[in-house]
PyMOL commands that place a pseudoatom at each C-alpha (Angstrom):
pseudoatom trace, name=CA, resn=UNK, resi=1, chain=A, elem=C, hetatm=0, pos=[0.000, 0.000, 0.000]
pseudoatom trace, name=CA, resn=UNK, resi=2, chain=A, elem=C, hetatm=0, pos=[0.782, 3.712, -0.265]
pseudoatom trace, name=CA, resn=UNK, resi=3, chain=A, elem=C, hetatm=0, pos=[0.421, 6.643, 2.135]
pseudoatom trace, name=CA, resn=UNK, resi=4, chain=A, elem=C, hetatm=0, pos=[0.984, 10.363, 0.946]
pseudoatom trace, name=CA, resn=UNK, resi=5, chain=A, elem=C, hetatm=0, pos=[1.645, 13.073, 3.239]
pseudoatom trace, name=CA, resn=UNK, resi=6, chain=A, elem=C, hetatm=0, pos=[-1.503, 14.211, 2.388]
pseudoatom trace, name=CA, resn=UNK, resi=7, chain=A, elem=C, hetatm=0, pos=[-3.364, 11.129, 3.900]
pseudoatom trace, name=CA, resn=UNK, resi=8, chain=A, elem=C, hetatm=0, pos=[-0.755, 11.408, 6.984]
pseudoatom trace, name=CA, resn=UNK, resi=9, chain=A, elem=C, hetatm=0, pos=[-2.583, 15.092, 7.528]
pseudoatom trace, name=CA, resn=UNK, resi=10, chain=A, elem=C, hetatm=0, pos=[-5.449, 13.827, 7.193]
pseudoatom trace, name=CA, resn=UNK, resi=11, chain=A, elem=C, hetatm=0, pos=[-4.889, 10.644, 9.872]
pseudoatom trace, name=CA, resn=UNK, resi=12, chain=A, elem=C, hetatm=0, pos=[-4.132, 13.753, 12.143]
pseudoatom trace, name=CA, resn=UNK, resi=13, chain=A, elem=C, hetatm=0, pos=[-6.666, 15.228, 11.475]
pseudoatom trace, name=CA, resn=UNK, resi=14, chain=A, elem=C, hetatm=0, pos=[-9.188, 12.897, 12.078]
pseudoatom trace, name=CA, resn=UNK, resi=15, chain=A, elem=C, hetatm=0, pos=[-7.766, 12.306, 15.113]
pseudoatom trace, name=CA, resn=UNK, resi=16, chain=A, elem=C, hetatm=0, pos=[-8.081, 15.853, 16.485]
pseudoatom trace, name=CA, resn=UNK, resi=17, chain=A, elem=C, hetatm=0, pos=[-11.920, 15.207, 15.303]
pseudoatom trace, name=CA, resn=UNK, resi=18, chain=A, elem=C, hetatm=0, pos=[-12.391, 12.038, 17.097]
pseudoatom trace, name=CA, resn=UNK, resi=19, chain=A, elem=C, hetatm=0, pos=[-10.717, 13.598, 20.281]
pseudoatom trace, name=CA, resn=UNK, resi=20, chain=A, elem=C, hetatm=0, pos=[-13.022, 16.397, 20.399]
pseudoatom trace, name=CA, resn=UNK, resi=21, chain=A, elem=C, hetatm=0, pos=[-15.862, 13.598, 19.883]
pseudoatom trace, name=CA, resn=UNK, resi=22, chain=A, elem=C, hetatm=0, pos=[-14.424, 11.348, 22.879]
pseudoatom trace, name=CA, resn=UNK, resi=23, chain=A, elem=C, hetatm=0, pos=[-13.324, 13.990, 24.986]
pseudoatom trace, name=CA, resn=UNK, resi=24, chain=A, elem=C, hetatm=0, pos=[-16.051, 13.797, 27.737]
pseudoatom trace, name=CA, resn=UNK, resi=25, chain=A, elem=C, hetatm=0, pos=[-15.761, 9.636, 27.821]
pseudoatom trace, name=CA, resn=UNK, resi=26, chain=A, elem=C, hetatm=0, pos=[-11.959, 10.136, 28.751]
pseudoatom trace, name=CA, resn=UNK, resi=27, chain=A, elem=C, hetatm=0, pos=[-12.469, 12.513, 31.157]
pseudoatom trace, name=CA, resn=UNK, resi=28, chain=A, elem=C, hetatm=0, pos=[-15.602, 10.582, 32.753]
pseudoatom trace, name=CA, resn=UNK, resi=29, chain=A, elem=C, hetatm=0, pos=[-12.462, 7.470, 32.616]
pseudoatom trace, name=CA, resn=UNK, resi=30, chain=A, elem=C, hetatm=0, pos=[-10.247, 9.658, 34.165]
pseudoatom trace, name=CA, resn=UNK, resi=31, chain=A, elem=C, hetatm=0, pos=[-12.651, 11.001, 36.852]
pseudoatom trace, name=CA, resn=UNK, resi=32, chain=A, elem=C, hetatm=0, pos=[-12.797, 7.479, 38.216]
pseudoatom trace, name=CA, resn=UNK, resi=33, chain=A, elem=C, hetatm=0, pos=[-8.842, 7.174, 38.515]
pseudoatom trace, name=CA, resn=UNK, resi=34, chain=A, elem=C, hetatm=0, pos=[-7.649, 10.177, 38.567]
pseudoatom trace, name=CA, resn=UNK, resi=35, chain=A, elem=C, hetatm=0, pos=[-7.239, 13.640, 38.181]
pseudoatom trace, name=CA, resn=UNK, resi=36, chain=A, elem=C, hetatm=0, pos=[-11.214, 13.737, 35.201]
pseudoatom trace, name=CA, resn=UNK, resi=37, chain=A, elem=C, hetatm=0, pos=[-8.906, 16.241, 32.877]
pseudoatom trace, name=CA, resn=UNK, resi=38, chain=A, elem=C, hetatm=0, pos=[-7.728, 13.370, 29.983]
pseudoatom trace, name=CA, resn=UNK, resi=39, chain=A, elem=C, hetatm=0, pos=[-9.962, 14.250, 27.853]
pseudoatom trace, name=CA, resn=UNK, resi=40, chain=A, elem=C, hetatm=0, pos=[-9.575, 18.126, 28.156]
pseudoatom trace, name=CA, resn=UNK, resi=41, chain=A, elem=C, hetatm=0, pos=[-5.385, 17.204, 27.993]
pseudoatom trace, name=CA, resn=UNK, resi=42, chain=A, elem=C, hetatm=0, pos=[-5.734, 15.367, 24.608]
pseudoatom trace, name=CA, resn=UNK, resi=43, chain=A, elem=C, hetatm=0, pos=[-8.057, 18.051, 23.353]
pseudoatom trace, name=CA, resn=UNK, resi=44, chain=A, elem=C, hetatm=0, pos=[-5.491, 20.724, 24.642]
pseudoatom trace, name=CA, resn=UNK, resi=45, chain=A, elem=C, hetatm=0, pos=[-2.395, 19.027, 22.550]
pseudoatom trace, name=CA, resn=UNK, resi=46, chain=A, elem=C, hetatm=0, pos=[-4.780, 18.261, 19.688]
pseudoatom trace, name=CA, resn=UNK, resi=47, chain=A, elem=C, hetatm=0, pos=[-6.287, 21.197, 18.764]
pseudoatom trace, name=CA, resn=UNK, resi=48, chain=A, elem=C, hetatm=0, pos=[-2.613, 23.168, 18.802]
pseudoatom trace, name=CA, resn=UNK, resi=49, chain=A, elem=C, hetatm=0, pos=[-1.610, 20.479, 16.898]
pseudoatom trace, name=CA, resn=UNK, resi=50, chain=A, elem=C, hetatm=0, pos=[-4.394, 21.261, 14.050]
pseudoatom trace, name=CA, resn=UNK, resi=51, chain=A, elem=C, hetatm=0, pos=[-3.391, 24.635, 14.482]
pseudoatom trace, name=CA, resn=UNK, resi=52, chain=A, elem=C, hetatm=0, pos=[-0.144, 23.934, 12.851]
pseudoatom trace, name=CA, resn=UNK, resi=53, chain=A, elem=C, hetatm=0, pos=[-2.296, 21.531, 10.393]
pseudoatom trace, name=CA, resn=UNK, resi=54, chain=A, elem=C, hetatm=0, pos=[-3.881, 24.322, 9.163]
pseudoatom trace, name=CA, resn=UNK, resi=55, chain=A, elem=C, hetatm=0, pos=[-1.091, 26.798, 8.840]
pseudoatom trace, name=CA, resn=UNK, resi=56, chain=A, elem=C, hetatm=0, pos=[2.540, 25.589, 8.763]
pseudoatom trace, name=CA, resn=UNK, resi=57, chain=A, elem=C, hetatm=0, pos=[2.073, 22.146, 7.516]
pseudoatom trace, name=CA, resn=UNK, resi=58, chain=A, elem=C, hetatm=0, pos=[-0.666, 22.819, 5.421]
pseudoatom trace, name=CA, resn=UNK, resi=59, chain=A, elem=C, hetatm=0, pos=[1.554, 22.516, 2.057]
pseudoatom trace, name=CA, resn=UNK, resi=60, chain=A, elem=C, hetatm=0, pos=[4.436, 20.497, 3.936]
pseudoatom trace, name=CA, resn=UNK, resi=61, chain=A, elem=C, hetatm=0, pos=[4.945, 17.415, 2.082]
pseudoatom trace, name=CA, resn=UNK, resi=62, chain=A, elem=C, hetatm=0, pos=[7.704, 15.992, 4.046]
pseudoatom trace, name=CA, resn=UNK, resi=63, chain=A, elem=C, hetatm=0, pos=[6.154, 13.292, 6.425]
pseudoatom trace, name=CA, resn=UNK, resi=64, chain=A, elem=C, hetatm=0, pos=[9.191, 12.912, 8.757]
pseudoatom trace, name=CA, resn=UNK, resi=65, chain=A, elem=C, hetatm=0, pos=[8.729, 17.018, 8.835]
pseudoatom trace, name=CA, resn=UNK, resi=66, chain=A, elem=C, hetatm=0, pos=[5.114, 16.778, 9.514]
pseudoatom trace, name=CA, resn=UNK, resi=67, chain=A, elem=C, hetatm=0, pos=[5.348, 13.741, 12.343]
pseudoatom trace, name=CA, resn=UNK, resi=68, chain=A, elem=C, hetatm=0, pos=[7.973, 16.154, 14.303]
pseudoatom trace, name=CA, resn=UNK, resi=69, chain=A, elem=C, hetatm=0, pos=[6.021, 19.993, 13.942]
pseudoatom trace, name=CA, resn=UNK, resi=70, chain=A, elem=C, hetatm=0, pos=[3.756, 17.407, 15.174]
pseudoatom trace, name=CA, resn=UNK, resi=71, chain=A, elem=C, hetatm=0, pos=[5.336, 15.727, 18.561]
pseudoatom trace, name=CA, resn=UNK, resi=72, chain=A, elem=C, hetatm=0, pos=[6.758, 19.136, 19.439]
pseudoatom trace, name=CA, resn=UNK, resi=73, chain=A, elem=C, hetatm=0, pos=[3.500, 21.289, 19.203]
pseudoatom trace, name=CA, resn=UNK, resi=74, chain=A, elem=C, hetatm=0, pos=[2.189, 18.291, 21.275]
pseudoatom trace, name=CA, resn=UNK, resi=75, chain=A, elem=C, hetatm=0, pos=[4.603, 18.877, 23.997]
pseudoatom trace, name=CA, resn=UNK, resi=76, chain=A, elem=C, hetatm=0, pos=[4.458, 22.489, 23.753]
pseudoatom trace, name=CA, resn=UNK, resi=77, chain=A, elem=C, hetatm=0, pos=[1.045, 23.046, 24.360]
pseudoatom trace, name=CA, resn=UNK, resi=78, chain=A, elem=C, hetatm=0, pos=[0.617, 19.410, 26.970]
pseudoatom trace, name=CA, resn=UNK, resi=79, chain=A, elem=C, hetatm=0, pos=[2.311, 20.186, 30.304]
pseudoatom trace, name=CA, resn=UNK, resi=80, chain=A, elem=C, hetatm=0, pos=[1.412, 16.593, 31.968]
pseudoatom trace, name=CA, resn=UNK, resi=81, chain=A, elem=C, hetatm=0, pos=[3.195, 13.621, 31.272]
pseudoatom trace, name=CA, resn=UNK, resi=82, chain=A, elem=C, hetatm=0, pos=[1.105, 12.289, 28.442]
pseudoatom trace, name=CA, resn=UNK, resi=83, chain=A, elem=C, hetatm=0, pos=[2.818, 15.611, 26.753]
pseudoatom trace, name=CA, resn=UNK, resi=84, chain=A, elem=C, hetatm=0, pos=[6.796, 13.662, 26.959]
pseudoatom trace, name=CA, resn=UNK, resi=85, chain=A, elem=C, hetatm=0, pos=[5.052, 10.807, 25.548]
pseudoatom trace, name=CA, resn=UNK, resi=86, chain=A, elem=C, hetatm=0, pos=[3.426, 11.661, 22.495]
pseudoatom trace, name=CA, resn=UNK, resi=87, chain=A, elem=C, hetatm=0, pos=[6.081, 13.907, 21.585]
pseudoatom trace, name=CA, resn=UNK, resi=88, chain=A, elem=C, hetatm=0, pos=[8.519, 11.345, 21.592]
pseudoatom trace, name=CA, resn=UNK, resi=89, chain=A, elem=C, hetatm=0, pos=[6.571, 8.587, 19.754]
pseudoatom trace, name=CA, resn=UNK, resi=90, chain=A, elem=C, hetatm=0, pos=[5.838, 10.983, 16.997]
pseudoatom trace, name=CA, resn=UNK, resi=91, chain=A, elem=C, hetatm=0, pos=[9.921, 12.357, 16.766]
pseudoatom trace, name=CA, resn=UNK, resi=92, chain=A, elem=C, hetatm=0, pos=[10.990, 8.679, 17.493]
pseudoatom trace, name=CA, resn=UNK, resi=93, chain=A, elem=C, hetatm=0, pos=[8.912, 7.899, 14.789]
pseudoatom trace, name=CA, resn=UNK, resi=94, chain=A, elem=C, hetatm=0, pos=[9.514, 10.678, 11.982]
pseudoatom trace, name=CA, resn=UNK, resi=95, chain=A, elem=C, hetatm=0, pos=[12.735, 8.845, 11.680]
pseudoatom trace, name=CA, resn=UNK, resi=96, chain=A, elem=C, hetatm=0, pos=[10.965, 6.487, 9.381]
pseudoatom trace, name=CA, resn=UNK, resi=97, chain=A, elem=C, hetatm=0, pos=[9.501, 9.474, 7.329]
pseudoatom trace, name=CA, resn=UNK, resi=98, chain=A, elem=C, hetatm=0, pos=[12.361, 11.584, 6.783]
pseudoatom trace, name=CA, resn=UNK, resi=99, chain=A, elem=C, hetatm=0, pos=[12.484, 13.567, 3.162]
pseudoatom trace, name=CA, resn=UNK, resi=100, chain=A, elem=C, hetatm=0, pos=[9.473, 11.197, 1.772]
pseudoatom trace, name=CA, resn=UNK, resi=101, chain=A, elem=C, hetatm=0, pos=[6.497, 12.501, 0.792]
pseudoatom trace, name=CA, resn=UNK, resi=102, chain=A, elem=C, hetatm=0, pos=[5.147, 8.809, 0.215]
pseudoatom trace, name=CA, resn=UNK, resi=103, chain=A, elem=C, hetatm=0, pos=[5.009, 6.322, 2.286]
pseudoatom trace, name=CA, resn=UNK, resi=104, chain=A, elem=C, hetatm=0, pos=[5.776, 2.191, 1.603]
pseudoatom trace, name=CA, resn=UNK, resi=105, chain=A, elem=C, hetatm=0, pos=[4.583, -0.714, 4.037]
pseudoatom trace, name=CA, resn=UNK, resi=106, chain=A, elem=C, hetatm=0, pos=[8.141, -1.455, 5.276]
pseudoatom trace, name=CA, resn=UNK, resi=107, chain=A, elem=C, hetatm=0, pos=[8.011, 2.478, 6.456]
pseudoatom trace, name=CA, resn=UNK, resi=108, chain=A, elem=C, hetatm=0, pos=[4.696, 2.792, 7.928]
pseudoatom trace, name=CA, resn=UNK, resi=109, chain=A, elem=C, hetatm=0, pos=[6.115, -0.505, 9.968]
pseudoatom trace, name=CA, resn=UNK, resi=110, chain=A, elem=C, hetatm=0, pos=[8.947, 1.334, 11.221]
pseudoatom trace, name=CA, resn=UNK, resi=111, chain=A, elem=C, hetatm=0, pos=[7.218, 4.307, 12.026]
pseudoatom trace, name=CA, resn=UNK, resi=112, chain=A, elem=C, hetatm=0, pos=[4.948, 2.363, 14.617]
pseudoatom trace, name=CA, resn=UNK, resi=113, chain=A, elem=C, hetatm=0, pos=[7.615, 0.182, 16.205]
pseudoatom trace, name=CA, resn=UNK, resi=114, chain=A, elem=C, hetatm=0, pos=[9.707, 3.402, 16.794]
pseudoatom trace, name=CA, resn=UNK, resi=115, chain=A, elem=C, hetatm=0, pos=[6.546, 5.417, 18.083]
pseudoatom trace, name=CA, resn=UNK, resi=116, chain=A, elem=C, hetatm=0, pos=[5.857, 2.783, 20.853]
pseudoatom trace, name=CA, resn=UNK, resi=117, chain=A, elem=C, hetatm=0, pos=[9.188, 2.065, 21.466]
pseudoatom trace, name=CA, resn=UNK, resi=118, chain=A, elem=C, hetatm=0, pos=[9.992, 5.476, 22.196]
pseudoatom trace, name=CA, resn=UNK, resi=119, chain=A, elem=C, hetatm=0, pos=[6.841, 5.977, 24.038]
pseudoatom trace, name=CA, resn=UNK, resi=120, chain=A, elem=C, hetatm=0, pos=[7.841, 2.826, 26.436]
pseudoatom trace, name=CA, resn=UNK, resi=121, chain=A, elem=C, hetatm=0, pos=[11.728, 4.518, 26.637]
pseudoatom trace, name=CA, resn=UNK, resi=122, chain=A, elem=C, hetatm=0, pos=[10.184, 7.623, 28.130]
pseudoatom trace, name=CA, resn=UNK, resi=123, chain=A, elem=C, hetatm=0, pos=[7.769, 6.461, 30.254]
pseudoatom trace, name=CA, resn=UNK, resi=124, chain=A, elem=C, hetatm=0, pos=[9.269, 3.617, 32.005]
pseudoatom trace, name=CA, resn=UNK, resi=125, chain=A, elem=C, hetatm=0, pos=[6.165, 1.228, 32.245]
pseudoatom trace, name=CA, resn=UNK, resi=126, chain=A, elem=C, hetatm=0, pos=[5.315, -2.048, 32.264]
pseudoatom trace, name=CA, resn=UNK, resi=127, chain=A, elem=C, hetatm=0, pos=[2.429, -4.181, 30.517]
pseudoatom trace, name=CA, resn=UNK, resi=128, chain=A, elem=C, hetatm=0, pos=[0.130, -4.585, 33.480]
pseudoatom trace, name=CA, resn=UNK, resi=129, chain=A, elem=C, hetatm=0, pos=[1.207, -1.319, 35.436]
pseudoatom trace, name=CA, resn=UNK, resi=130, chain=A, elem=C, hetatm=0, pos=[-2.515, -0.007, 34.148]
pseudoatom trace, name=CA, resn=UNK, resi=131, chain=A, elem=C, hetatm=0, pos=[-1.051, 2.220, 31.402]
pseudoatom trace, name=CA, resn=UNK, resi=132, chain=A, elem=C, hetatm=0, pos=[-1.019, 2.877, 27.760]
pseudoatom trace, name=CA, resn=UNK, resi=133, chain=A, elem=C, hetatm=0, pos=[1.797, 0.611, 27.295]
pseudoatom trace, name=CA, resn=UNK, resi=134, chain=A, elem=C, hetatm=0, pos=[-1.122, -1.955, 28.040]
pseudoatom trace, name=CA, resn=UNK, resi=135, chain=A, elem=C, hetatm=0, pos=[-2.127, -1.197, 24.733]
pseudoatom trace, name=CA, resn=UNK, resi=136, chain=A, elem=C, hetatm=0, pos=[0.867, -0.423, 22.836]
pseudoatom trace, name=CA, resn=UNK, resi=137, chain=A, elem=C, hetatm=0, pos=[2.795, -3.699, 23.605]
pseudoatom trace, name=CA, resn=UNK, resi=138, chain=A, elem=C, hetatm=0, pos=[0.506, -6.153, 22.215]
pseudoatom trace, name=CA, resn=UNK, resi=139, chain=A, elem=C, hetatm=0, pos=[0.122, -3.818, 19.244]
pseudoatom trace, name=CA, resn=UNK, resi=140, chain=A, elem=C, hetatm=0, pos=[3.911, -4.030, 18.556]
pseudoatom trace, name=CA, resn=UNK, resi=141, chain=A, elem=C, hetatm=0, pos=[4.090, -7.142, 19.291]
pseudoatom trace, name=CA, resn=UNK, resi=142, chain=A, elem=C, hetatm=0, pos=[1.184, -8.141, 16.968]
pseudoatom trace, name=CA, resn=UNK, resi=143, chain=A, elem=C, hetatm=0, pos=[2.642, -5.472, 14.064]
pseudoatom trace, name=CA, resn=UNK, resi=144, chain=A, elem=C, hetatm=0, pos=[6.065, -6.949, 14.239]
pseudoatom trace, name=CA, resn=UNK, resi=145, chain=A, elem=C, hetatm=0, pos=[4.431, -10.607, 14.179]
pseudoatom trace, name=CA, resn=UNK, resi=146, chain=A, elem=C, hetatm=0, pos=[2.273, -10.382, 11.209]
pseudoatom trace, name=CA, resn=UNK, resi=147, chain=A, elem=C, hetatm=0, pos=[4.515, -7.832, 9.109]
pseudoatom trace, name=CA, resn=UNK, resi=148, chain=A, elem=C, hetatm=0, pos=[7.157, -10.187, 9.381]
pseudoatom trace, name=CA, resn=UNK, resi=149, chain=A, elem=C, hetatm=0, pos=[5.173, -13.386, 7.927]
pseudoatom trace, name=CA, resn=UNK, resi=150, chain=A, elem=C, hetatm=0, pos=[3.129, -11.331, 5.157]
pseudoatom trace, name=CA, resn=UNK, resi=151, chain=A, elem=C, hetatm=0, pos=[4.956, -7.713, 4.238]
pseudoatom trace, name=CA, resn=UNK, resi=152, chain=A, elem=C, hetatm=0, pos=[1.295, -6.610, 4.006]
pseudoatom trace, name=CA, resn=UNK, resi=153, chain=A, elem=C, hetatm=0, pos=[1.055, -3.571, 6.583]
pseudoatom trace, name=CA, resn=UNK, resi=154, chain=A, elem=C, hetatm=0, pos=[-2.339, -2.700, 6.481]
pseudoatom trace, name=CA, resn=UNK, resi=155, chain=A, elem=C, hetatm=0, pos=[-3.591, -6.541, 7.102]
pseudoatom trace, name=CA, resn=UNK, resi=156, chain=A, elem=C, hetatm=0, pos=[-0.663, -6.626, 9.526]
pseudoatom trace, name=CA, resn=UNK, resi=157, chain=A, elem=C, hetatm=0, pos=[-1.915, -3.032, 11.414]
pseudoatom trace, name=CA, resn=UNK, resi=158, chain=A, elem=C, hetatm=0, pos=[-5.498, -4.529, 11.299]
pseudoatom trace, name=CA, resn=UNK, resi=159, chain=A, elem=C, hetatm=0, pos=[-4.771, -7.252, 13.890]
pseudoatom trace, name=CA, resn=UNK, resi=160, chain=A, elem=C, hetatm=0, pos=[-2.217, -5.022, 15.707]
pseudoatom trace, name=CA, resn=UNK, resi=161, chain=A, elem=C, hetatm=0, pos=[-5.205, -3.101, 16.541]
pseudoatom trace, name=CA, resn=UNK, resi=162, chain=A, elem=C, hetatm=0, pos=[-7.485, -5.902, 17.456]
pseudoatom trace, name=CA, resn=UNK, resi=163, chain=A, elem=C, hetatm=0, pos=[-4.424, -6.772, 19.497]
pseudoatom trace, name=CA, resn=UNK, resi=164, chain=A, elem=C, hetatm=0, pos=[-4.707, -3.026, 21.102]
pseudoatom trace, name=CA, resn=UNK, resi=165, chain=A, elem=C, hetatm=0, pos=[-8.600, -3.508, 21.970]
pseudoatom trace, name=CA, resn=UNK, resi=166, chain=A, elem=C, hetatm=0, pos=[-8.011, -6.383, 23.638]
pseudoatom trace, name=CA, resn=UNK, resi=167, chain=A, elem=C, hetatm=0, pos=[-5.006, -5.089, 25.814]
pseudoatom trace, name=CA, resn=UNK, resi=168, chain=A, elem=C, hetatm=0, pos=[-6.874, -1.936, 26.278]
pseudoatom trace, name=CA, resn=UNK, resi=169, chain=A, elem=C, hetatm=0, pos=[-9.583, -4.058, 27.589]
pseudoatom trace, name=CA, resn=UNK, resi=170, chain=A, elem=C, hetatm=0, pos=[-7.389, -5.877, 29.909]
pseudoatom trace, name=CA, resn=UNK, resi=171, chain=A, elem=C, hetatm=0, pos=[-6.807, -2.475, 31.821]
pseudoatom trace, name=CA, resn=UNK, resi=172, chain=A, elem=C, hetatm=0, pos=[-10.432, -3.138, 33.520]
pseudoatom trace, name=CA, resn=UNK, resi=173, chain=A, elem=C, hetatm=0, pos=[-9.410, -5.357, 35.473]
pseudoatom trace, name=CA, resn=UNK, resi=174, chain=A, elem=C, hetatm=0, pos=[-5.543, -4.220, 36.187]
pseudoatom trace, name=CA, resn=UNK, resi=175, chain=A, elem=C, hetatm=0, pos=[-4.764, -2.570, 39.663]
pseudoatom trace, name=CA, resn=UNK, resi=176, chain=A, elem=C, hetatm=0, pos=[-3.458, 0.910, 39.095]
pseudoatom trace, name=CA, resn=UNK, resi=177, chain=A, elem=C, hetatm=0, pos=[0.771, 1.111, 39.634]
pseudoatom trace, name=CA, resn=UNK, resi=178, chain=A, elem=C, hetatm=0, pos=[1.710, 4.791, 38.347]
pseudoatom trace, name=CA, resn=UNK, resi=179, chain=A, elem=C, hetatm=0, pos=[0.703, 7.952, 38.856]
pseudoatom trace, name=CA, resn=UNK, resi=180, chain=A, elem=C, hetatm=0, pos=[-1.947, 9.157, 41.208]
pseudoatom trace, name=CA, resn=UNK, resi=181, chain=A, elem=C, hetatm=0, pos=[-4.511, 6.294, 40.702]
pseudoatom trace, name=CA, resn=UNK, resi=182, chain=A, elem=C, hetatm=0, pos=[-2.100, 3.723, 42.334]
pseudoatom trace, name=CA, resn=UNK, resi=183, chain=A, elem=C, hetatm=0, pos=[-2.914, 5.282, 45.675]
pseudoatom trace, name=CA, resn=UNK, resi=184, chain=A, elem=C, hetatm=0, pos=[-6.907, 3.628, 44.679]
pseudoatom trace, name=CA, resn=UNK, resi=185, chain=A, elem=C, hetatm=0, pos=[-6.102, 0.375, 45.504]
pseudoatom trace, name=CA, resn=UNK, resi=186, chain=A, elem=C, hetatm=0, pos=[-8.539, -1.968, 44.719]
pseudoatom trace, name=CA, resn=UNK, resi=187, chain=A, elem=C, hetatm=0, pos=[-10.945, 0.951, 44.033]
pseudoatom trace, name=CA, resn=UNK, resi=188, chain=A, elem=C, hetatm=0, pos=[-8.946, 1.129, 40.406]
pseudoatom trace, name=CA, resn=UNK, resi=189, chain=A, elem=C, hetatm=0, pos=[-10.053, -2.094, 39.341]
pseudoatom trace, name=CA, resn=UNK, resi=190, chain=A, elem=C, hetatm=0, pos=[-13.158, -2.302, 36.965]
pseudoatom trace, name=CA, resn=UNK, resi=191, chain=A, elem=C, hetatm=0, pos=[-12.533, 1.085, 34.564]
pseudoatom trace, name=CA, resn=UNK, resi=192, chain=A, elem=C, hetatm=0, pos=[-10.468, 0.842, 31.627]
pseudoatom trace, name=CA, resn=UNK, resi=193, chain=A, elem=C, hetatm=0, pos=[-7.281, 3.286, 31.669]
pseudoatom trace, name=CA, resn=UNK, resi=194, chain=A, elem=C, hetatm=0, pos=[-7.929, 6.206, 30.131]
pseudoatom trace, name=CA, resn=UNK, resi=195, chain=A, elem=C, hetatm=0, pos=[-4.521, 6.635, 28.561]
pseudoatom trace, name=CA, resn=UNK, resi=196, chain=A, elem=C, hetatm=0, pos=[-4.812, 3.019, 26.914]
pseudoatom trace, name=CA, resn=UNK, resi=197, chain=A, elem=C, hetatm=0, pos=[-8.375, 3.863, 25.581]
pseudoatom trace, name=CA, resn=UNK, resi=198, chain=A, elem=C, hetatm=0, pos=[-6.841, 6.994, 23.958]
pseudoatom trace, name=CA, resn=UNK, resi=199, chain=A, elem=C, hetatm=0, pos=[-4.211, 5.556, 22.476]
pseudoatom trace, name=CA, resn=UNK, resi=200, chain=A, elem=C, hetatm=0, pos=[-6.339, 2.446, 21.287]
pseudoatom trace, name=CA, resn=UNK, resi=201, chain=A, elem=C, hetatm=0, pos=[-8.737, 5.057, 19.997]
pseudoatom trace, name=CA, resn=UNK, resi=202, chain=A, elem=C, hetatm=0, pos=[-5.548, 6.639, 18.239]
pseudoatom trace, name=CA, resn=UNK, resi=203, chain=A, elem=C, hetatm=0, pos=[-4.914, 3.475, 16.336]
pseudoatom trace, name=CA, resn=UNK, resi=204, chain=A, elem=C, hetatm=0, pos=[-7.891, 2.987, 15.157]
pseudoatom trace, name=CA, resn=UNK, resi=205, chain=A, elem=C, hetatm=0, pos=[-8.562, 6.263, 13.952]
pseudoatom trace, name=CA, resn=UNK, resi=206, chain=A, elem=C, hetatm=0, pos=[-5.185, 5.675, 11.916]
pseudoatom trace, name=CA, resn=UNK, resi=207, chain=A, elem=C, hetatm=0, pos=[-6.583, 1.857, 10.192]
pseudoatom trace, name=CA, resn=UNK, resi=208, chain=A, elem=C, hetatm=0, pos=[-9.941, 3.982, 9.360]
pseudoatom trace, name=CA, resn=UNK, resi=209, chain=A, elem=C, hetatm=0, pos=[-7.820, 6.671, 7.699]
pseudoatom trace, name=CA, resn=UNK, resi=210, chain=A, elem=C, hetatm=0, pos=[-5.652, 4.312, 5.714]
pseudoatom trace, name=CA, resn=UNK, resi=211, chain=A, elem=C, hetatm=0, pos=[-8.656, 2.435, 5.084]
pseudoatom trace, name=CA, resn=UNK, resi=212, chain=A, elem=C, hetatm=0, pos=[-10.199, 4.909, 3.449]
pseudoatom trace, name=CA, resn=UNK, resi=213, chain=A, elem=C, hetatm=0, pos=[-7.330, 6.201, 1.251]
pseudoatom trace, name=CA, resn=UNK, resi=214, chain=A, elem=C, hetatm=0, pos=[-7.128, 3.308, 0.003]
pseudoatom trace, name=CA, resn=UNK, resi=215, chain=A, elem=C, hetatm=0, pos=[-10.774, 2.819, -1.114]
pseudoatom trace, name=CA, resn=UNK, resi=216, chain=A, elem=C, hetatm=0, pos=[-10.101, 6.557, -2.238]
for i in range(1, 216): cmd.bond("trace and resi %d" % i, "trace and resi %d" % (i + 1))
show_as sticks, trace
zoom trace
């Protein structure tokens, strides 16, 4: 499959939509765990980073250019730790991108494995700590799995997302180890993490966007 930087902008894009859309559901997550402002965080980073979308990158066509304008304005406008994060999944992962303005399978592999490997670098956590990294890991895992027995990313990203749904899921019934929820106890167990159900509802926003380019 191909990806232009044109459908990478518009990925982005759709995600700052869906965000807006699921905005109250994280924060009703986070309410439950911790501090009920995930939602307004992701918005926060989001819409700066559609700022840019719509005025510096607009006619950028360099998707390694466009993936760091886009972890930077993250962490630029995202004081809490989710802010680190992001930023460095989407820098890690520009390394994949650099000078293309089209994208091949073997790239939009890379890109992923660096974006949650850098994401677990900064961040420290483990699968099971009640984290995003629940979902990322199986998703990387999966990815690395299937791309390496078929080549084919987008059937390869497919079940790295099922993958992510399922480890997302998992949170629910995960005792809270970082941050400010640990100190729930056993009052943490039974609501999903909001941080995996945003990033799960990242990568899924991204197989629906290359979905539909290539339908398009």
């Amino acid at each position: 499959m191909k990806m232009t930087a044109e459908d990478l902008k518009t990925f982005l894009k759709n995600v700052v939509v869906m965000i807006e859309e699921q905005k109250e559901y994280l924060c009703e997550l986070d309410r439950k765990l911790g501090d009920g402002d995930h939602g307004v965080t992701m918005s926060i980073g989001w819409q700066a980073v559609n700022e840019k979308l719509e005025a510096e990158l607009k006619d950028e066509q360099d998707c390694g250019k466009i993936c760091i304008t886009t972890g930077r304005t993250f962490l630029s406008a995202v004081g809490s730790s989710v802010g680190p994060l992001y930023a460095t999944g989407f820098m890690r992962g520009a390394k994949a991108f650099q000078g293309k303005s089209e994208l091949t399978d073997v790239e939009l592999k890379d890109f992923w494995v660096a974006f949650v490997e850098g994401i677990k670098e900064r961040g420290k956590a483990e699968v099971g700590d009640k984290t995003m990294i629940d979902t990322l890991q199986p998703t990387l895992e999966s990815l690395q799995t299937n791309f390496e027995k078929s080549n084919d990313f987008l059937a390869a990203f497919s079940e790295a997302v099922i993958a992510a749904e399922q480890g997302m899921e998992s949170t629910k019934e995960m005792l809270s180890k970082r941050g400010r929820s640990s100190r729930l106890g056993e009052r943490s167990l039974g609501t999903k993490d909001p941080g995996a159900t945003s990033a799960y509802l990242i990568l899924d926003t991204f197989l629906t966007t290359i979905k539909s380019a290539q339908v398009a």
